[in-house]
C-alpha positions as CSV (number, residue, x, y, z in Angstrom):
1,X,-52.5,29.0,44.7
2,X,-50.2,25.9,44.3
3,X,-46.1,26.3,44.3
4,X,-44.3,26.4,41.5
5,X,-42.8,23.0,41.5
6,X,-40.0,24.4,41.8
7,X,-39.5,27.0,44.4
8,X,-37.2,30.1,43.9
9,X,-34.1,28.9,46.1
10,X,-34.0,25.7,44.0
11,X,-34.1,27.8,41.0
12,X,-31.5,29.7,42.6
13,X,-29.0,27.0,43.3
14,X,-29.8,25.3,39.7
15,X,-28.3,28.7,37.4
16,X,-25.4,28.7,40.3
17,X,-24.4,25.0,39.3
18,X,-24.7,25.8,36.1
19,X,-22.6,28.5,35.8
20,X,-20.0,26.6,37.9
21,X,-20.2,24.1,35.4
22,X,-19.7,26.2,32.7
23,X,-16.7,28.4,34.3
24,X,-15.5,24.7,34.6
25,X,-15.7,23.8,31.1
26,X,-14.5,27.2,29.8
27,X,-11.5,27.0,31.9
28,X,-11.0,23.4,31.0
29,X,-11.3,24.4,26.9
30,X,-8.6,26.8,27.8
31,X,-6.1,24.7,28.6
32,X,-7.4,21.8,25.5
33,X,-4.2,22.1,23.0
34,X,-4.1,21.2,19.9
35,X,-3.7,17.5,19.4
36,X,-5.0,16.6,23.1
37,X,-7.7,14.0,23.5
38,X,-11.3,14.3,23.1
39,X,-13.0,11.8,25.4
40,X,-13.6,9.4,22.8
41,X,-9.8,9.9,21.0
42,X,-8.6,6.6,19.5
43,X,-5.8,4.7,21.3
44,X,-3.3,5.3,19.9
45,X,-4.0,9.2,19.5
46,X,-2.5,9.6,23.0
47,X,0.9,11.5,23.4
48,X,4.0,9.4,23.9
49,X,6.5,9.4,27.2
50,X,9.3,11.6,26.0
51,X,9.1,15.6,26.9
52,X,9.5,17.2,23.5
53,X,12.1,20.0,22.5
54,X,11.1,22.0,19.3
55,X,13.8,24.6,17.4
56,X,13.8,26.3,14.5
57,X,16.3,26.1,11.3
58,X,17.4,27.8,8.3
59,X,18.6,26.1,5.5
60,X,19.3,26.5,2.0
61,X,19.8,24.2,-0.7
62,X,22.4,25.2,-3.4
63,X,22.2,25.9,-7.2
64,X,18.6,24.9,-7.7
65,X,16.8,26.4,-10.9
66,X,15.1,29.8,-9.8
67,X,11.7,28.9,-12.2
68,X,10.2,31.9,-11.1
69,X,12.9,34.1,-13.2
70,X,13.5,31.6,-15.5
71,X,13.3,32.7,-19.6
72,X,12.2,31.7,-22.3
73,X,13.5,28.0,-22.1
74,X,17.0,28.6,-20.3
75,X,16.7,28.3,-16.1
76,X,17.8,30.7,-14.2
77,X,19.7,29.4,-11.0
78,X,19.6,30.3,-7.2
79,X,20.4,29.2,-3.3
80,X,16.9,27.9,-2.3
81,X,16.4,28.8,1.6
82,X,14.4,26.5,3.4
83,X,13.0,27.1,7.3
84,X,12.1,23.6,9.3
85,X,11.1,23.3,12.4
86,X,12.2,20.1,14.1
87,X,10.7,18.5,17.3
88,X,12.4,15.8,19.2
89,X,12.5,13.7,22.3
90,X,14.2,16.0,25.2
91,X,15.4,15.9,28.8
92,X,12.9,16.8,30.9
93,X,15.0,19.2,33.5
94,X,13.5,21.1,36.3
95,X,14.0,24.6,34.6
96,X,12.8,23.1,31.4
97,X,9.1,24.4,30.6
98,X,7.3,22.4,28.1
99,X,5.2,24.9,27.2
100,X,5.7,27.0,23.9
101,X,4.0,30.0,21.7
102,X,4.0,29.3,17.7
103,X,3.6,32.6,15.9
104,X,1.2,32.1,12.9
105,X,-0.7,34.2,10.5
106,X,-3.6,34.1,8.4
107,X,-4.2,35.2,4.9
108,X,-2.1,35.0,2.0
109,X,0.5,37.2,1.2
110,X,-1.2,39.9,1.8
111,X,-0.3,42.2,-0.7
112,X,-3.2,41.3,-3.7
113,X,-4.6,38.4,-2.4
114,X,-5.6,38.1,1.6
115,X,-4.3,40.6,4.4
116,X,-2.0,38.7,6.9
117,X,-3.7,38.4,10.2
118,X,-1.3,37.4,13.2
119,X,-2.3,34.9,16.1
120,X,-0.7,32.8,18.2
121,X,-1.5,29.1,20.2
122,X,0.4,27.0,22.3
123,X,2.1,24.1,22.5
124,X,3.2,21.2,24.6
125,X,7.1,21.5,23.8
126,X,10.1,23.0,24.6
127,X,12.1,25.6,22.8
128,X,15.4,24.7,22.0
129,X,15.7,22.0,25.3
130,X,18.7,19.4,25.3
131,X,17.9,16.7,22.8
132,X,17.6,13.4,24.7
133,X,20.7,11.9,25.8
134,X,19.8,8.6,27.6
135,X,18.3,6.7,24.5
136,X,20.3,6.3,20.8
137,X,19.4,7.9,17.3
138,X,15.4,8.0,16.9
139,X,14.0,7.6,13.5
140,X,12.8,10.3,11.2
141,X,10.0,12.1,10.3
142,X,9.8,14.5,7.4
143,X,6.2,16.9,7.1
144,X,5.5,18.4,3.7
145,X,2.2,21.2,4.0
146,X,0.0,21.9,1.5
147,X,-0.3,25.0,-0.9
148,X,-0.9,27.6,1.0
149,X,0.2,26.2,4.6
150,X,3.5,26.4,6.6
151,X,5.4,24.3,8.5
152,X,3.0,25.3,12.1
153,X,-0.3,23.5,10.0
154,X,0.2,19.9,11.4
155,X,1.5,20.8,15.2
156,X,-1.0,18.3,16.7
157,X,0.7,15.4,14.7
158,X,4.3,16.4,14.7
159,X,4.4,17.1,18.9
160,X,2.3,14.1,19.2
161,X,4.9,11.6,16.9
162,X,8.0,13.6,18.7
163,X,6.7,12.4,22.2
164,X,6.5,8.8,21.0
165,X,10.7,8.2,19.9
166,X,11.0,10.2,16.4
167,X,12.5,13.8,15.7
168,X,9.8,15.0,13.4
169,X,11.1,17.9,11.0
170,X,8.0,20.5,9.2
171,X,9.4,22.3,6.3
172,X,8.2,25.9,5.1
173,X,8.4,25.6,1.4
174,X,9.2,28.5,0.1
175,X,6.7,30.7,-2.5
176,X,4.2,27.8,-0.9
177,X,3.5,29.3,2.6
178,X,1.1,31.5,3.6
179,X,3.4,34.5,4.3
180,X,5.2,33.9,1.2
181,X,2.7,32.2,-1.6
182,X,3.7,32.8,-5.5
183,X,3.1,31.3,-8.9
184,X,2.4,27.9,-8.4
185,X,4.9,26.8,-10.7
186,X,7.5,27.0,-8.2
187,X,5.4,24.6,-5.8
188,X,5.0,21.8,-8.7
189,X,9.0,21.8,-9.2
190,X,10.2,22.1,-5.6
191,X,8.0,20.3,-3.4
192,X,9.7,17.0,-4.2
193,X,12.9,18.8,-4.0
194,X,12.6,20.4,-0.9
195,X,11.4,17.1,0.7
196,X,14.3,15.0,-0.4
197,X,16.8,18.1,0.3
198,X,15.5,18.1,4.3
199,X,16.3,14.5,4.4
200,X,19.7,14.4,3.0
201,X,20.4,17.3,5.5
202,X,19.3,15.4,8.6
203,X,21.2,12.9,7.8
204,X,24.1,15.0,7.8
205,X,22.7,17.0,10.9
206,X,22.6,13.6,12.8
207,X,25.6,12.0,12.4
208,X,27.9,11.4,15.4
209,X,30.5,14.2,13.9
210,X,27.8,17.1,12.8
211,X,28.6,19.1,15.8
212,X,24.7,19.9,15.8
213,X,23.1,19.8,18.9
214,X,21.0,16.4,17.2
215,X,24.3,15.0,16.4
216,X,23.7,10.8,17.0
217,X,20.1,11.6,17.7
218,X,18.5,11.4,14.0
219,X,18.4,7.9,12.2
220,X,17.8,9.0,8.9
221,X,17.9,5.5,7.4
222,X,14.8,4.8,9.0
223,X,12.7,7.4,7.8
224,X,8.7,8.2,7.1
225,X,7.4,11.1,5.0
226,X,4.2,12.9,5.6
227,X,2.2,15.3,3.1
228,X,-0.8,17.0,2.8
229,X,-2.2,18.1,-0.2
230,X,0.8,19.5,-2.4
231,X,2.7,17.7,0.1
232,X,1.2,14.5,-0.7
233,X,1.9,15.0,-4.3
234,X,5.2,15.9,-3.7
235,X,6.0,12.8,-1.2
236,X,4.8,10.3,-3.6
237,X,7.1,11.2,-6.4
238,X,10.5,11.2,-3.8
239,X,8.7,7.9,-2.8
240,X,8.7,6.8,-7.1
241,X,5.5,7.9,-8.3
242,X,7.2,9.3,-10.8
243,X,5.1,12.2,-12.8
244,X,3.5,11.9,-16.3
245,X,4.8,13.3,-19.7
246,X,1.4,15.0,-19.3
247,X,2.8,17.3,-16.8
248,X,5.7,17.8,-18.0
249,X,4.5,19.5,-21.0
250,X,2.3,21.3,-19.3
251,X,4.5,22.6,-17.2
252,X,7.0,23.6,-20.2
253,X,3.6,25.6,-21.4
254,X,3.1,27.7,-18.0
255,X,7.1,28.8,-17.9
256,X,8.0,29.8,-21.1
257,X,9.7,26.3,-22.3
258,X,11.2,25.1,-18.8
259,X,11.8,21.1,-18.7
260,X,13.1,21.2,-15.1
261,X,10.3,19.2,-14.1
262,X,11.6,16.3,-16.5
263,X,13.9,15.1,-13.8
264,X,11.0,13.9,-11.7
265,X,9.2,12.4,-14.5
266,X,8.6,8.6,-14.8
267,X,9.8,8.4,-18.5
268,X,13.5,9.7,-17.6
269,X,16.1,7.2,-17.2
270,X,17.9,9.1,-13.7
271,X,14.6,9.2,-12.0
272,X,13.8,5.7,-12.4
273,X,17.2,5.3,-10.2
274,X,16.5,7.7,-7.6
275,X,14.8,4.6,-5.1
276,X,15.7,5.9,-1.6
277,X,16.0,2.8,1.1
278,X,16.2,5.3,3.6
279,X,12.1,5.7,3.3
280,X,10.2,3.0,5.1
281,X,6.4,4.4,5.0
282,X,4.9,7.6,3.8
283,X,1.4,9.0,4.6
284,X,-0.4,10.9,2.1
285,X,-3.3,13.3,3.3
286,X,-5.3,14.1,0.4
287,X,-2.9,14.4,-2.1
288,X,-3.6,16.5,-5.2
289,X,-2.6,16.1,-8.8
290,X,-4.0,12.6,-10.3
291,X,-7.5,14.7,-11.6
292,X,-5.2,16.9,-13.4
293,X,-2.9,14.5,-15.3
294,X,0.0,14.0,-12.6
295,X,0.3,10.5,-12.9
296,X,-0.4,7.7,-15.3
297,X,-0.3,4.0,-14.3
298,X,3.1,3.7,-15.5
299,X,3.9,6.6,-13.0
300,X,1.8,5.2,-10.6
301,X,3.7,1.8,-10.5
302,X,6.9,3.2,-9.3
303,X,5.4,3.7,-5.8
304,X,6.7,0.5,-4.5
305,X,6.9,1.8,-0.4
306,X,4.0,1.3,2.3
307,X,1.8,4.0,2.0
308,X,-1.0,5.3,3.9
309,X,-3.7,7.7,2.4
310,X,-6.3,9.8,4.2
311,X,-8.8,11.5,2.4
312,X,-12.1,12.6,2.7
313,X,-15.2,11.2,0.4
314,X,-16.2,14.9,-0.7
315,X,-13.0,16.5,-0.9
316,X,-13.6,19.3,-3.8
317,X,-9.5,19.7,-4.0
318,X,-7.9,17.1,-5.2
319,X,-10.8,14.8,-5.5
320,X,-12.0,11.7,-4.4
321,X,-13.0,8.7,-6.8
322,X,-11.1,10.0,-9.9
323,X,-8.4,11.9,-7.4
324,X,-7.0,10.4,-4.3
325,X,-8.7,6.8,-4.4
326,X,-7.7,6.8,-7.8
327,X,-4.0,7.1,-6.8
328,X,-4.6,4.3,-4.0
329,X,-5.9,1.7,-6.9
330,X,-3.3,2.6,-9.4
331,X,-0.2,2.5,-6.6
332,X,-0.7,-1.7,-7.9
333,X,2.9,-2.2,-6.7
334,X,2.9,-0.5,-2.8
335,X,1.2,-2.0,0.4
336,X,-1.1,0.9,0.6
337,X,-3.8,1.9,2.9
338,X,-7.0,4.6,2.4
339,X,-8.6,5.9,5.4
340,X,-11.8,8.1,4.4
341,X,-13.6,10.7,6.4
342,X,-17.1,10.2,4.2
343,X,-18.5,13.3,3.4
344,X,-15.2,15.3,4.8
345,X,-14.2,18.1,2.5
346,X,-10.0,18.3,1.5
347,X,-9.2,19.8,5.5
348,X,-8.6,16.1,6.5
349,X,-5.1,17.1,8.1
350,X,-4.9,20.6,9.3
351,X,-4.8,21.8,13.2
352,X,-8.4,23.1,14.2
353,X,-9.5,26.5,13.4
354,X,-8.1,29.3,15.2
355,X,-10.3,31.4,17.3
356,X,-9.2,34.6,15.1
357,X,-10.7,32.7,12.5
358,X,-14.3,32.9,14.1
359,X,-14.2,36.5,13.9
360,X,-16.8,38.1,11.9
361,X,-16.0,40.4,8.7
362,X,-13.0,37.8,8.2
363,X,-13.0,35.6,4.6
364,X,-14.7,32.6,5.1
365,X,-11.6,30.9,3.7
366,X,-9.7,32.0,6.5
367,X,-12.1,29.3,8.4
368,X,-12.4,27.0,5.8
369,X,-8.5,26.9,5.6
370,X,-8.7,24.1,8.8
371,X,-12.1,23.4,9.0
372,X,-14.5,20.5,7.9
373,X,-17.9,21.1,7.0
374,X,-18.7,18.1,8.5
375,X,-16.2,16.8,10.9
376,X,-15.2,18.4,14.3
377,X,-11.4,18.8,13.1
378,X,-10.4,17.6,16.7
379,X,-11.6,14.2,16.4
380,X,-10.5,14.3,13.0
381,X,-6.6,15.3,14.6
382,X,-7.3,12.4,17.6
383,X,-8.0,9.8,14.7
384,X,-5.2,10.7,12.5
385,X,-2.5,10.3,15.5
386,X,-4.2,6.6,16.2
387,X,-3.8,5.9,12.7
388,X,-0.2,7.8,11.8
389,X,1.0,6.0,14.9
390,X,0.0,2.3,14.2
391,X,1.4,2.8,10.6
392,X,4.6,4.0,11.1
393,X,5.3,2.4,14.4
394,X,5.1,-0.7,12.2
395,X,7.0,0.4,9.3
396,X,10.0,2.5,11.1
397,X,10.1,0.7,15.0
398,X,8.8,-3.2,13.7
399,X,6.1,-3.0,15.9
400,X,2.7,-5.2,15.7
401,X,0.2,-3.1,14.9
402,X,-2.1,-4.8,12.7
403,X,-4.7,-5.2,15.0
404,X,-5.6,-1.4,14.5
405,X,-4.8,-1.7,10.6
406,X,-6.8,-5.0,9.7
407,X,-10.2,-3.8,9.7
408,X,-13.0,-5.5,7.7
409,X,-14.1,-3.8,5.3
410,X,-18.1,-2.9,5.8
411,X,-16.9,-2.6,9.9
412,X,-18.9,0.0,10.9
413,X,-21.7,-2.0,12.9
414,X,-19.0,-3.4,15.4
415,X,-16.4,-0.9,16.8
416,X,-13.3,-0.9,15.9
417,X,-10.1,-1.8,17.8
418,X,-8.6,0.7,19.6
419,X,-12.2,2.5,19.6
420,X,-14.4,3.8,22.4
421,X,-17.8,2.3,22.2
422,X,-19.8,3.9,19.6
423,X,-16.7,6.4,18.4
424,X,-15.9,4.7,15.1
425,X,-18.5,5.4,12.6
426,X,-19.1,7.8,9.5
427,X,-15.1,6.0,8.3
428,X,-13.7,3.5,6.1
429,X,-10.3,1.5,6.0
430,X,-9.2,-0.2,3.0
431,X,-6.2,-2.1,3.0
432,X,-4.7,-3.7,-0.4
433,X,-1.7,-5.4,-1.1
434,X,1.2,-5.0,-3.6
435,X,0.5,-7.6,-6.6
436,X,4.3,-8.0,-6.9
């Protein structure tokens, strides 16, 4: 009888290789964080120099209409609180470890809707270090999550952008997160006004005599803002997308008579002066509302500041051709941008999955609140820090970045700049300029 080609030690020493290997690879998965590089990650996707410091703050913004107890026409009024969390370039000390736990749930609510499910994941900051001291005020970043979310959804981009030179600030908005979710009235009224609250407060937080520990670290005149989804349609309007009689009316019809939402409307006088120099560039992940009636072309018109949108070609949310690329061709007036993901769902901005989220009994949505059908969400996260970074480096730090930016369209058979070999397919880039 002839041997086996391969004889039994061979066979042997192949499964002990391989299971080296894959001890290897599952220790190596252990320690991949969210926002670290795949192998073929973008450029640009790679964190900055700076160690990054992280804390958490409580704010509220006084004597804003309560909508949520509001009657029959006349508003009811209230101290909105606000949490934040705000990362930041930090001294890297001996003692310092730049290693941190965020506490997170799953679910919403949990009272009629989903149960809340607890889980943790790290991070590559450090809580509450010394702000840096050697380098002048950075400029700011303001993140705006989507309905449901919190201010944990986007860590892979807000560490990432802290490491390169910015203080990065996530809000919770409140009756919008997932612990905390209501009628969504209170999201279409506040999400604007939360946004523009958070940066008149870091201003004050970063001037020279705040006292704050970021006191002379926060340049708030040179500042980006960053949404997802309700997010995006609340950073639009603080950018002057003002929003449509349409809304407004409907609004009026879902609390009873209220017209607080009038003040963000494009046809009122006060918020056709509300321009704010302060914002340089604002990124808009798949922002919702233009399928609905949120903005007209007049409305649209207003957005006169550099904008970047990210969306994905199937996105059942807030929609693609009639939704977010809609927006992008109606914004006639703004140097805009539109990345697509083709045949990526709404997910186009969210960290990865959890692994409490592969668990089985759990409500698919509970996976499908990060996850692509489609897209591994960690090359998704590695191609939105490429692109986040080359935008607003350019916008807020006057850096050239247009070589990443300027890409043909139809680009796909060559690969793009800033791209591993063969890494920059199934994506689009359309750049248009204002017409003014």
């Amino acid at each position: 009888m002839k041997k086996s080609f391969f004889s039994s030690k061979c066979i042997v020493c192949f499964i002990v290789l391989a299971l080296g290997a894959s001890v290897l690879l599952q220790a190596q998965t252990r320690d991949f964080l969210y926002g670290d590089m795949l192998p073929d990650a973008p450029e640009l996707s790679e964190r900055g120099p700076h160690t990054v410091g992280v804390r958490t703050m409580d704010l509220v913004n006084p004597d804003q209409v309560d909508i949520l107890n509001s009657k029959g026409g006349k508003d009811a009024m209230y101290d909105r609180p606000l949490t934040v969390e705000v990362w930041y370039p930090a001294e890297a000390t001996s003692e310092m470890k730049a290693s941190i736990t965020y506490e997170e749930v799953m679910g919403t609510r949990g009272d009629s809707l989903r149960p809340l499910i607890p889980f943790t994941f790290r991070g590559r900051a450090g809580r509450d270090a010394a702000p840096k001291v050697s380098e002048g005020a950075f400029p700011l970043i303001i993140v705006s999550h989507g309905y449901v979310g919190s201010r944990y959804l986007m860590t892979y981009l807000t560490e990432n952008m802290a490491s390169k030179g910015y203080v990065v600030v996530a809000i919770d908005h409140t009756d919008s997160t997932f612990k905390d979710a209501n009628a969504f009235q209170s999201t279409l009224l506040n999400r604007a006004k939360d946004i523009r609250f958070v940066l008149n407060e870091m201003e004050r937080l970063g001037k020279s005599d705040s006292k704050d520990m970021l006191s002379g670290k926060i340049n708030a005149d040179n500042t980006a803002i960053v949404g997802y989804s309700m997010g995006g349609y609340g950073v639009l309007n603080v950018a002057g997308a003002g929003y449509s009689d349409g809304l407004v009316q409907f609004f009026k019809g879902m609390t009873e008579g209220s017209t607080a939402i009038q003040a963000l409307a494009a046809s009122n006088a006060e918020y056709q002066e509300q321009s704010d120099p302060r914002i340089k560039a604002v990124v808009a992940f798949a922002p919702w509302g233009m399928e609905r009636g949120v903005w007209d072309a007049e409305g649209l018109k207003g957005l006169k500041t550099p904008t970047f949108f990210i969306a994905g070609s199937q996105d059942d949310i807030s929609g693609y051709e009639k939704g977010i690329k809609a927006i992008y061709e109606g914004a006639v007036n703004a140097d805009r941008y539109l990345l697509t993901y083709k045949d990526a769902r709404h997910n186009v901005a969210p960290n990865p999955p959890p692994a409490e989220a592969l668990a089985p009994g759990l409500h698919i949505d509970e996976y499908y609140r990060y996850a692509d059908a489609t897209w591994d969400q960690r090359k998704i996260n590695n191609v939105n820090q490429h692109f986040v970074t080359a935008f607003i480096d350019s916008h807020l730090k006057g850096k050239d970045t247009s070589k990443y930016l300027d890409i043909p369209k139809d680009s796909n058979a060559q690969d793009w700049p800033g791209f591993k070999p063969r890494s920059s397919t199934g994506m689009e880039l359309l750049h248009v300029a204002p017409t003014e």
